[in-house]
Structures are given as structure tokens and as C-alpha cells.
N, C-alpha and C positions, 0 to 999 in steps of 0.2 A: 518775686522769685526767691528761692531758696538755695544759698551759698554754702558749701566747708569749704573752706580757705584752710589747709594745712602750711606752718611757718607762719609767725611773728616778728618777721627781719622790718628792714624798713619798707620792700617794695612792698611784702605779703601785710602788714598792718597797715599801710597806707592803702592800698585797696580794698582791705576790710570796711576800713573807717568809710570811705567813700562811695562802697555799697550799702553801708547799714544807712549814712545821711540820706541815700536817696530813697528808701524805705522799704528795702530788700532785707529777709533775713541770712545775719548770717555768721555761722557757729565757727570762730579764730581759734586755729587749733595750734601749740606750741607744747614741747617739751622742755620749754625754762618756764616756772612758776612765776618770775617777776615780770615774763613778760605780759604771760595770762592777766595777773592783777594788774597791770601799769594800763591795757584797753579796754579792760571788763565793763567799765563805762561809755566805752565809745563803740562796742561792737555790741551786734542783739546779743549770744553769749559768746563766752572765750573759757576754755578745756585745756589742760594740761597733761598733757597724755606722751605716750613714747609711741608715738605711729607708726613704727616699724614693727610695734609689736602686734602681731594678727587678730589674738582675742581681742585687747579694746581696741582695735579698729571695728571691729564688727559690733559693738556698742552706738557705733554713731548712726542717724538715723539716713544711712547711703542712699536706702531706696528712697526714698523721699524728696532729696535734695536735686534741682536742676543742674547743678554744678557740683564739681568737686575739683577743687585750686590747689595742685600744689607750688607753692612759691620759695620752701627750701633750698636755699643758695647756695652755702659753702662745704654742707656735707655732701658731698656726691653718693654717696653709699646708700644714707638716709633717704634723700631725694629717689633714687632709682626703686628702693626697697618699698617705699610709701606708693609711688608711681605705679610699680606692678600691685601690689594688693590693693586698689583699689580698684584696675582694671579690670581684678580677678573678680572685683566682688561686685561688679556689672554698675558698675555707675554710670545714671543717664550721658552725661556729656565731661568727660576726663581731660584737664588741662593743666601743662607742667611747665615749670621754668626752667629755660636750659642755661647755664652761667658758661660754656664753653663749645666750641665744636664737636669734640667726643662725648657731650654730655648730652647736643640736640643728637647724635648720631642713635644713641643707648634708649634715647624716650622716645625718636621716634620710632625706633623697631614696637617697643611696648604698644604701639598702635593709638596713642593719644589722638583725641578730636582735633589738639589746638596746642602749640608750642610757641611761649610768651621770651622773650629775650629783650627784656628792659634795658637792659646797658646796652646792647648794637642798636637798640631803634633809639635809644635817649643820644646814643654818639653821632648817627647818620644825621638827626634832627639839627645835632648841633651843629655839626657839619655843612649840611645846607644851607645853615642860616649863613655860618661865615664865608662859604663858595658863592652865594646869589645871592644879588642886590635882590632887597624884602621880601624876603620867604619867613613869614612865620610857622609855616608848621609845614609835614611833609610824611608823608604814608611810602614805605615800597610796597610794589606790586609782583612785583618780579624785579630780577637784576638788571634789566633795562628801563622800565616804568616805573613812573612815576606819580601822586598824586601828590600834587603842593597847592599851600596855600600863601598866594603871594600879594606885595603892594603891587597896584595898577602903576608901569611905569609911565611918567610924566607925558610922555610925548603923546599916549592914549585919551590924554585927557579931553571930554568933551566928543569925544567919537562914539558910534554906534558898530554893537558887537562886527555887524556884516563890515563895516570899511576897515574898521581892522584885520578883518578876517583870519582869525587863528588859525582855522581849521587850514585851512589851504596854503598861507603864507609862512605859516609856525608847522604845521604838523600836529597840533596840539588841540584838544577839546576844551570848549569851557564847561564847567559841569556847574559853577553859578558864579554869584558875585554878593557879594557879602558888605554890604554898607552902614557905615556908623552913622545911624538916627541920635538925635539929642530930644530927649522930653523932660518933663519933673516930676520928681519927687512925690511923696504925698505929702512934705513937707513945705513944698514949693520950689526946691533945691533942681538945678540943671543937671541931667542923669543921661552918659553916653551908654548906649545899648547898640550890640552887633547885632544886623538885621538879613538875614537870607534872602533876596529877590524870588526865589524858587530857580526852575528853568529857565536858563534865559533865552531870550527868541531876540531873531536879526538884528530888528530896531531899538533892543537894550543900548543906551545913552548911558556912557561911564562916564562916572567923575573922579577928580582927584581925588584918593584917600580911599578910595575903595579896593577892596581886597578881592582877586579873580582866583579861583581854586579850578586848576588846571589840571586835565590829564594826559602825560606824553612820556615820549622817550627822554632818556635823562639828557642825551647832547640836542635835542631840540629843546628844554628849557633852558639848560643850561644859552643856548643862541639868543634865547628870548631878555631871562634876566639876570646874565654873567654883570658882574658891576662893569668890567670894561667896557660895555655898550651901552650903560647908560651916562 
């Protein structure tokens, strides 16, 4: 696929970098010059351009590109000005970062696909982790729902999905279960690998140390893996 990523902050070059490793193209657009050459090797290319300016934005190859990212943070002017001229200029799929409430309020009128807010989903995540015992990761869905991905707590161990019964006892879905396989190396070396079950069906047998990624309301997980109850 084919990426503009406008901004070279840290969220927008850290996504760059991590679109180009997976072997997506994808053109790192910044108006500081140092930052242009500090990624020019780590992204397919990197431009140094003033984006708010309408002519070279219309330089860049818009129609062509699946995406167009902007990830401009601290200038709000910038961010809104880059946001509408790109709308204007029919980009396939338009997604922007909003660094505050007035700022999702401004991009969401502009009519964006997709509104990114790294700092509230980096702080909710954190948050989780520290509110419930072993939730390593966690999605919202709405301001009630939830998707988390959590340790299987202890007392589950050696049960089969149905005697646990989430559904009915939690209110909660499981949507899989995620276990640490050990194999090696090519070198001969012992190599942990996270491993997805797929679907999991009644007779799914859990064991210690496995990871169950749930889908519920927040004070039904919160009932399930609040530290107080384990």
C-alpha cells in the first residue's frame, strides 16, 4: 500500500518507520529539514515541504496514495490547514491526529475517515494495565466496551471454556486465547512464540499462562479481573 504521512514528530516517524519495515510505501512529509534527513533512510522517501502551502501540496502524488496521515501535533493551525487541503483534494482514505478535545471536534467536522489520538489510547492502555490484574493490552469500543487482552486468572486453570462460562456468568465474550508455544531457533536456541487458537469452541481446555482477549462492558471485566478478586 501506499502511505503520505504528513509530520515527523515522534508518533508520525515512528509510524512511518514501521510502515516502510513492513514493506509498504511510504512518502514522510516534514517542514524541518533535519528531520527529513535524520529518516530518509528509514522511510521509502522523506520531503520537506511546508503543507500548508496549497501548490506543493498538489506536487505530491495524492491520487495515488491509499492513505494520507496527518500526524501534526503541536501546531493546531498547521494540522487543521493540511487536514482541509487534502480533503479538498479527494484523497482516497483522510486520517488525522487530534492532540485535544477542540481539536478532535475541528477534524471531525472536516469529515476525516479516521481520527488517531495516541496519547488518550497510550493513557487508557496504561491505565488498564494498572486498574486489572493482567491486562496486557486493551482497545475501546465505545465508552462502555471494551476489548482486552488479558492473563487467564489462576483459578481458570485447567478448565474448559463452557465450565467457566463467560458468556453467561461474566457477561463477557471470548473472541480467542492466545498461548505461549516454546520451539528453537535455527540455531538450536529455545524460542517463545505467541500463538492464537483461532475461535475458540466449548471444549477449549485453558492453562496457566495463557492470555483470553475478551469482549465486554467495562464493570463486567472490571468483576472478572479487578486485582481485589484475584
Amino acid at each position: 500500500m501506499k502511505f503520505i504521512v504528513v509530520g515527523l514528530g515522534n508518533f508520525g516517524s515512528a509510524l512511518s518507520v514501521r510502515l516502510t519495515s513492513m514493506g509498504h510505501e511510504v512518502i514522510g512529509i516534514d517542514g524541518n529539514r533535519q528531520k527529513t534527513e535524520i529518516f530518509k533512510d528509514l522511510i521509502t522517501q522523506t520531503i520537506c515541504m511546508d503543507v500548508t502551502n496549497e501548490q506543493a501540496l498538489e506536487t505530491l502524488p495524492l491520487r495515488e496514495c491509499d492513505y494520507a496521515i496527518v500526524t501534526i501535533g503541536e501546531d493546531f493551525g498547521a494540522s487543521v490547514m493540511t487536514t482541509a487541503l487534502l480533503k479538498q483534494a479527494g484523497v482516497k482514505k483522510l486520517v488525522s491526529r487530534a492532540i485535544n478535545p477542540m481539536h478532535y471536534k475541528v477534524i471531525q467536522a472536516l469529515g476525516v475517515d479516521l481520527i488517531l489520538q495516541p496519547e488518550y489510547e497510550a493513557a487508557s492502555r496504561f491505565a488498564d494495565s494498572v486498574l486489572f490484574s493482567g491486562v496486557s493490552n486493551s482497545f475501546d469500543v465505545t465508552d462502555d466496551y471494551k476489548i482486552i487482552e488479558a492473563q487467564l486468572p489462576d483459578r481458570y486453570d485447567g478448565l474448559m471454556l463452557s465450565e467457566v462460562d463467560f458468556t453467561n456468568r461474566h457477561s463477557l465474550l471470548v473472541l480467542t486465547v492466545i498461548r505461549t508455544e516454546e520451539s528453537k531457533s535455527i540455531f538450536g536456541q529455545p524460542v517463545k512464540r505467541k500463538k492464537s487458537l483461532g475461535l475458540p469452541s466449548a471444549n477449549q481446555k485453558l492453562k496457566k499462562g495463557d492470555l483470553i482477549v475478551l469482549f465486554g462492558k467495562l464493570k463486567d471485566i472490571e468483576g472478572l479481573l479487578h486485582k481485589t478478586e484475584d
